[in-house]
Each structure stands twice: as structure tokens, then as C-alpha cells.
N, C-alpha and C positions, 0 to 999 in steps of 0.2 A: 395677314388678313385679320388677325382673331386680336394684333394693337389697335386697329383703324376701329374696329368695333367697340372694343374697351374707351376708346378716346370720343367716339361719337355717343358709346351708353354714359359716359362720365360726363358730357354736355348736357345731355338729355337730361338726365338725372338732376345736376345741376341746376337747369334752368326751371324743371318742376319745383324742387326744394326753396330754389332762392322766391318762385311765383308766392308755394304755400308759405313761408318765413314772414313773404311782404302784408300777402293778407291777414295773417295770424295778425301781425305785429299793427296791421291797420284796425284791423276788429277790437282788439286788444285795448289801440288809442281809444277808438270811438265809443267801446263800453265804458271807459274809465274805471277796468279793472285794476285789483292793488293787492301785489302778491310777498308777502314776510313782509307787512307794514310798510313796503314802498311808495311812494306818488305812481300815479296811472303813468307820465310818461317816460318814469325811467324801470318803471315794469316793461311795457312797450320795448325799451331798448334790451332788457335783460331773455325779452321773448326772443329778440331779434338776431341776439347773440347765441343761443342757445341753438336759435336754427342754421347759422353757419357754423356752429360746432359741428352738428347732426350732417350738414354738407359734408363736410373734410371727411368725419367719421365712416359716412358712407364709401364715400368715394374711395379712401384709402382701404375699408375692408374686401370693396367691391373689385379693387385694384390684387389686393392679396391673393382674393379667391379665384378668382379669375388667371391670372401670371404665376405660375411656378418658380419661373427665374427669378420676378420679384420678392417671390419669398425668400428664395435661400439665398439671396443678394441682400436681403436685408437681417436675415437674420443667422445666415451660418458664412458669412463671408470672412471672417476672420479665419473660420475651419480653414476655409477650402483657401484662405491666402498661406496658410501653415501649413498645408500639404501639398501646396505648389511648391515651396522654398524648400520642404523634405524631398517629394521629388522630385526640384533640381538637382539638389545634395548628390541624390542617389544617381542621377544620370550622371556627374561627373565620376563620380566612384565608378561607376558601370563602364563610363568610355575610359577610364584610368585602366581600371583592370581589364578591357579591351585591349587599349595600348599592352598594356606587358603581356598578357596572351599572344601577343601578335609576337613580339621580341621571342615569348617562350618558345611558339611554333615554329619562326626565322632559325633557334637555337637547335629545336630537335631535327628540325629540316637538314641543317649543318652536321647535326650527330649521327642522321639518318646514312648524311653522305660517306662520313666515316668509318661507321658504323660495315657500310657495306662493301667498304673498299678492305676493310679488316677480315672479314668473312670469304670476301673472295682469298685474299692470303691465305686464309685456315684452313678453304679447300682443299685450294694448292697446297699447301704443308701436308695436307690430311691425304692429298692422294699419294705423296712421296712416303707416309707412315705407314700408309694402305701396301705398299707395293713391298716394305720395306720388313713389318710385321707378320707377313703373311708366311714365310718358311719360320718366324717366329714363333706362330702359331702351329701351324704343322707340328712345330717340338712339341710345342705345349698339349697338344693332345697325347700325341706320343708317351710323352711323360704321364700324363694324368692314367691314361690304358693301364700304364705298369703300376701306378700308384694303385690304382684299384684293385689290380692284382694281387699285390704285397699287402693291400689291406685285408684281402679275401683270406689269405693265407695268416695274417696277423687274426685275424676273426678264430679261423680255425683252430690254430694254435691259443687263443684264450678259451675257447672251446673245452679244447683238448686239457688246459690245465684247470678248466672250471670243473671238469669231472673228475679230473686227476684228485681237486682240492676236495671234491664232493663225497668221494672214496675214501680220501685220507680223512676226514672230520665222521664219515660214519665209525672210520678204525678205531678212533679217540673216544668215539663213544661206546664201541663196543669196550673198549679197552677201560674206559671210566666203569660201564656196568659189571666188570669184572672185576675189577676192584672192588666196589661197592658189596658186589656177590661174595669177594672173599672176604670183605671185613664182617659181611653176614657168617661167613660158613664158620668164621675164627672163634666168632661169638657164640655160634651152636656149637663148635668145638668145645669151648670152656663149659657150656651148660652139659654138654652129652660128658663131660669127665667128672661133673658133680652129679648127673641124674640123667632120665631118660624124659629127655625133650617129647612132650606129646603134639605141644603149637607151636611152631616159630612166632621168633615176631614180625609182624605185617601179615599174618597169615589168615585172607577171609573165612569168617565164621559163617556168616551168610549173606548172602545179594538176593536182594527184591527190588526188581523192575514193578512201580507202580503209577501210579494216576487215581487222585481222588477224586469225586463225586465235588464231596462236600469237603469245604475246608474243615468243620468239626471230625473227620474221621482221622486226622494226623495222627491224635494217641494211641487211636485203637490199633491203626497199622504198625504203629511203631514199637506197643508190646507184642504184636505178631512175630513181627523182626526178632525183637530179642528173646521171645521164647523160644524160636527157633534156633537162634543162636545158642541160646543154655543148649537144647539139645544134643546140637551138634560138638559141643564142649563137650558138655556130661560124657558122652561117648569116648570121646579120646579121651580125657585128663585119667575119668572115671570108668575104665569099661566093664561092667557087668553090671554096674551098681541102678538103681532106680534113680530114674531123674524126679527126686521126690524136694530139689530146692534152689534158688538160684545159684550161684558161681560166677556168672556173665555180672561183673559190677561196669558200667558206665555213669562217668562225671554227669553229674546232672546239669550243667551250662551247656555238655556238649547233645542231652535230649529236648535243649529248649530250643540250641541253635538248628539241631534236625527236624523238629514240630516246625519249628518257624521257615526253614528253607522249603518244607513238601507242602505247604500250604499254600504255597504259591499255584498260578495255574500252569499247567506244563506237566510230561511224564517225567519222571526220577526213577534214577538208578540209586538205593541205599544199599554200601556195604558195610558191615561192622568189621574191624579185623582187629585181631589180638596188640595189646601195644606191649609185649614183653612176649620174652621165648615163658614156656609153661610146662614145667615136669608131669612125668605123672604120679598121680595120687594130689600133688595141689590142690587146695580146699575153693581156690578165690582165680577165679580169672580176668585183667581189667581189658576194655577193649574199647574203642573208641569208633565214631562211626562219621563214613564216608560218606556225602552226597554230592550226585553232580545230575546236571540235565542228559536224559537219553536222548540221543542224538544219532543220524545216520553215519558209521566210522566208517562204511564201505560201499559201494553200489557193484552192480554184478557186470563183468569186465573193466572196472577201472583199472589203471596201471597204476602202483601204491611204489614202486621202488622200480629202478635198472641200472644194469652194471654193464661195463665192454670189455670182452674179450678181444685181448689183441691177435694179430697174427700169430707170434711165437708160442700165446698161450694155449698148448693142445698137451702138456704133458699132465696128469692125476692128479698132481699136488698142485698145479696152477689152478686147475678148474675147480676141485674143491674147493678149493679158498676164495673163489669167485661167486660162487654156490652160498658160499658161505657167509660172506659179504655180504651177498644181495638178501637172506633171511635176515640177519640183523640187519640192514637199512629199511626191510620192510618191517622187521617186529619194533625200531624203533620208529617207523612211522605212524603207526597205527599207534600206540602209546604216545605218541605226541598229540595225535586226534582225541583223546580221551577213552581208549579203549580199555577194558578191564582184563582184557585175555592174558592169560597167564604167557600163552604159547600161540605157535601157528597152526594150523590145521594141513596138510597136504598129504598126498600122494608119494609114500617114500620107493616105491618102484620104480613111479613115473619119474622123479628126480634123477634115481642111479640109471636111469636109462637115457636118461637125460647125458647127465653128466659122462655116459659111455660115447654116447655121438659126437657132444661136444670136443674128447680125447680124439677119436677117429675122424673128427671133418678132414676138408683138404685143405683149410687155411682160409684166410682172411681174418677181419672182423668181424665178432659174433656181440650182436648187443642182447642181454638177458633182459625178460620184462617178468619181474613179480605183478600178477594179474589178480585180482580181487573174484570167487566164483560163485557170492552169494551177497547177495544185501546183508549187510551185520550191523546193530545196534550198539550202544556202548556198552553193555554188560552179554552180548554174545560173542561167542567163539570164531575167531577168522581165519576161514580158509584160503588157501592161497592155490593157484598154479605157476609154474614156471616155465616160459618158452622162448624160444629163441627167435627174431625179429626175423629171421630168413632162413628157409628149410636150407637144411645143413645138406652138405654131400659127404659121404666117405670118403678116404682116400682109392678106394678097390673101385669104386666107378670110374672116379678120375684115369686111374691107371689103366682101364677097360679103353675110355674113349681115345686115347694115346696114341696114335697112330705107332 
């Protein structure tokens, strides 16, 4: 419908234009106009042409505006012939790769079939492995029970020589600090044959547990320290005499490196202790000074050390020595924590009453627990208790219940 319209406005049109062209072009003649110096009636003819340009012009704009397909038929038809030939290209590529899709599906269809005639065999195979593995299995458990077993008891036994090893390396250390202690006593020995030893050496002179305010107060606390120190000197080297001067000499690197350590924020333990054995009557004492951070060495029931008592062990000398054991694993614990204590603190009643019950149980394993009875710091003294992990029996009850 909307050609038939175009075709009849393009008459219409037409027939207007060519009407007004004629008359233009007759008016034109009859005035004897004359247009760029031409004669009237080849002006006339240049009118005349002009308005069938103005036709075509029309017409064809009127044709453009009007027709869409005229458009892009006349002005993008090469596009749209170039992406007809692209997508022909591509449909053949497309029914190509169709074709072999189809071959590949044919292919997997075939593998599918294969595929599943395989599987059923491996059923089959798998129910005869089924039937076949299964007192297999039965060992296997069997086997793995005992395995577990033997590992329970492999456990226990490294157990058993983890402690064994734990025992024997506290004895080396006791055994090294006994050494150490006699090469000390060898060297007091040669000083007490030439004079009478008033200090040892390593011997503190004095410990202050402090905390400063201010970091300017380091000096002042640290001649506190060491006058207290003189005094305690003066007394031994010197006793009756006035402490009217120093004696206490300290390296002066070793009171910048003390100023510089306490300045820090934190509590400090400072001890000085003698760095030479010191007779008496000696004019000069040199000593050197200890610092370290105060710290918690113990809480109130911690376990600090334990030993086991086997079954056999119930004769005096067994249990002693186990007793004995168990303070030095615990006096070398506590000194491993940073403790300054010279010694333990305990209950020597409560031990030998200890150590009687231990004699007297009825047997078994008795494991010892060195137990911690007070919160200690690293420059206080720590007390210990010692109990046994399970209340002991005599043998005189045992022998009571005895039918």
C-alpha cells in the first residue's frame, strides 16, 4: 500500500512541477528575460531545465524519505552483500562442525556402548574381589587391633624411657653442679690455706627488687645498692671497724650497663655479688652487678618437678635417693626459670614422714610431685611440698584385710 501511494504522490508531484516548469519557462519567454548575459530564449530553456532537475531531485529525495529499503538498498548494499557472503561462510563452517559433532556423538554413542559393557565386567570382577577380600579383611582388622596394641605398649615404653632419660639428664646435672661446687670448694680450699675467706666468689652482697617512677632515679637507686652493699662488705672483710669508706669497687661500664638496663619500664631484680673469694682484713672488694626482669618463678600449687617410684623401690636407700632426685630436678628448675634462691624452702618432718610411708607402702607405683606452696618472685625464696600422687597404704593394713 504505502508503494502505490509513493508511485501515485510521485505523479502528482510530477505533473505539478512539470505544470509550474512550463509556465515559469513560458512567462520567462514572454517577459524576454536574460539571465548571466544569455538571449531570452535560451534563458527560457536553462529555466526549463533547471525545473526538471528540481523534478528528479524531488522525486528521488521524496522516494528516500519515504522507503527505507530504498535507502539501505542504495546506500549500504554492498554492506549487507558482504555480510551475506560472511554469513554464508559461516553457515557452512557451522553445518561442517555440525557434520563432525554428529561423527563425534556416532563415536561417543559407540564408547558409551563399550564403555558399559566394561563396567558391567568390573562389576562382575568386583563382586568375585567382594567375596573374595572380605576374610581378607577380617585379617586386616585383626591385624591393625594388635597393631594398635603393640603400639599402645611401644607408646608406654617410650614413655617409660622418656622418664627414665628425664632422671638420668637431671643426675648429669646434678652431677655437673657438683663438680662445679667442688671446683668452687678446691678454690676456697687454696684461699682458706692462705687466709681466712670472709666472701666467696659469686657471693651476693646485696638484692633489690625495684621499679622506678622515673627513669632519672636509675643513679640514685643504684648508689643505694651499692652502699648497701659496702655495708654488708665492711661487716665481713672488716668487722668491728666503722664503715667510714668504700671497699665495694664496681667496673664503671658494668654501672652504665646497670643505669641503662633499670631504666627500662618493668620491675628489676639487681644483685651485686663478689667477683673474687675476699679474706679478711682485705682493703678493696671488686664485685660486679646482676640484673634481670622480676618475674613470676612459681604459682601456688604448680607441679615444678616428679619422680616414680617403682614397685621394688620401698627399701631407705631407694627412696632417699628418689627424694633426693626430685629436690634437685626441682632446685634445678626453678634456677632454670630465673630464680635467685639459693636453696628450697620445705617441711623436713613432713619429708622424713614422707619418706617413712613411702618405705612402708604395700607396693606398686608411687609417682612424687614437687608442688610449688606460695607464689615466688625471682629474687624470693621457694617453698616447696612434696606428695605422693596416690594415698599410700602400709603394708599392716594390707596384711589386716588378708583373709
Amino acid at each position: 500500500m504505502t508503494g502505490w501511494l509513493l508511485l501515485l504522490s510521485l505523479l502528482i508531484l510530477g505533473g505539478v512541477l512539470s505544470t509550474l516548469g512550463d509556465r515559469l519557462g513560458s512567462r520567462v519567454g514572454k517577459a524576454r528575460l536574460s539571465l548571466f548575459g544569455l538571449r531570452p530564449r535560451q534563458t527560457a530553456v536553462v529555466i526549463t531545465v533547471l525545473t526538471g532537475s528540481l523534478i528528479s531531485a524531488l522525486s528521488l529525495g521524496l522516494m528516500l524519505l519515504v522507503s527505507r529499503q530504498l535507502r539501505v538498498g542504495l546506500f549500504e548494499l554492498n554492506d549487507l552483500e558482504a555480510r551475506l557472503r560472511s554469513s554464508r561462510s559461516d553457515l557452512k563452517g557451522s553445518r561442517k562442525a555440525q557434520r563432525k559433532a554428529r561423527q563425534q556423538l556416532e563415536e561417543a554413542r559407540a564408547d558409551e556402548i563399550k564403555a558399559r559393557k566394561i563396567l558391567a565386567d568390573a562389576e562382575a570382577r568386583a563382586g568375585e574381589l567382594r567375596s573374595t577380600l572380605q576374610p581378607l579383611q577380617e585379617q586386616t582388622r585383626r591385624l591393625e587391633a594388635e597393631r594398635q596394641r603393640l603400639s599402645q605398649d611401644v607408646r608406654n615404653r617410650d614413655a617409660e624411657i622418656q622418664r627414665t632419660d628425664d632422671e638420668l639428664q637431671a643426675v648429669r646435672e646434678r652431677i655437673s653442679s657438683g663438680e662445679a661446687e667442688l671446683q668452687q670448694l678446691e678454690k676456697n680450699l687454696l684461699a682458706l690455706r692462705r687466709g681466712d675467706v670472709a666472701i666467696s666468689s659469686g657471693q651476693p652482697l646485696a638484692t633489690v627488687t625495684l621499679k622506678l617512677d622515673r627513669p632519672d632515679q636509675a643513679r640514685q637507686v643504684i648508689d643505694q645498692v651499692l652502699r648497701e652493699a659496702n655495708l654488708q662488705a665492711f661487716q665481713k672483710v672488716l668487722p668491728g671497724q666503722a664503715p667510714d669508706r668504700q671497699i665495694i669497687l664496681v667496673p664503671r661500664q658494668d654501672i652504665e650497663r646497670l643505669e641503662k638496663a633499670i631504666r627500662k619500664p618493668g620491675t628489676w631484680v639487681v644483685l651485686l655479688r663478689s667477683a673474687a673469694n675476699v679474706l679478711r682484713g682485705e682493703r678493696v672488694v671488686y664485685a660486679f652487678p646482676d640484673v634481670r626482669p622480676n618475674v613470676a618463678i612459681t604459682i601456688e600449687g604448680e607441679v615444678l618437678a616428679k619422680t616414680t617410684l617403682a614397685s621394688q623401690d620401698t627399701n631407705p636407700e631407694a627412696v632417699r635417693n628418689r627424694i633426693n632426685l626430685l629436690l634437685a630436678s626441682t632446685l634445678a628448675e626453678v634456677r632454670r626459670r630465673g630464680s635467685l634462691s639459693q636453696g628450697l624452702q620445705f617441711d623436713a618432718n613432713g619429708v622424713n614422714t614422707l619418706a617413712r610411708e613411702l618405705t612402708e607402702r604395700s607396693g606398686g607405683r608411687v609417682e612424687l610431685e614437687a608442688v610449688a606452696v606460695r607464689r615466688s618472685e625471682t629474687a624470693d625464696p621457694i617453698a616447696i611440698e612434696l606428695r605422693p600422687s596416690r594415698r599410700l597404704r602400709p603394708r599392716s593394713t594390707l596384711q589386716d584385710d588378708t583373709p
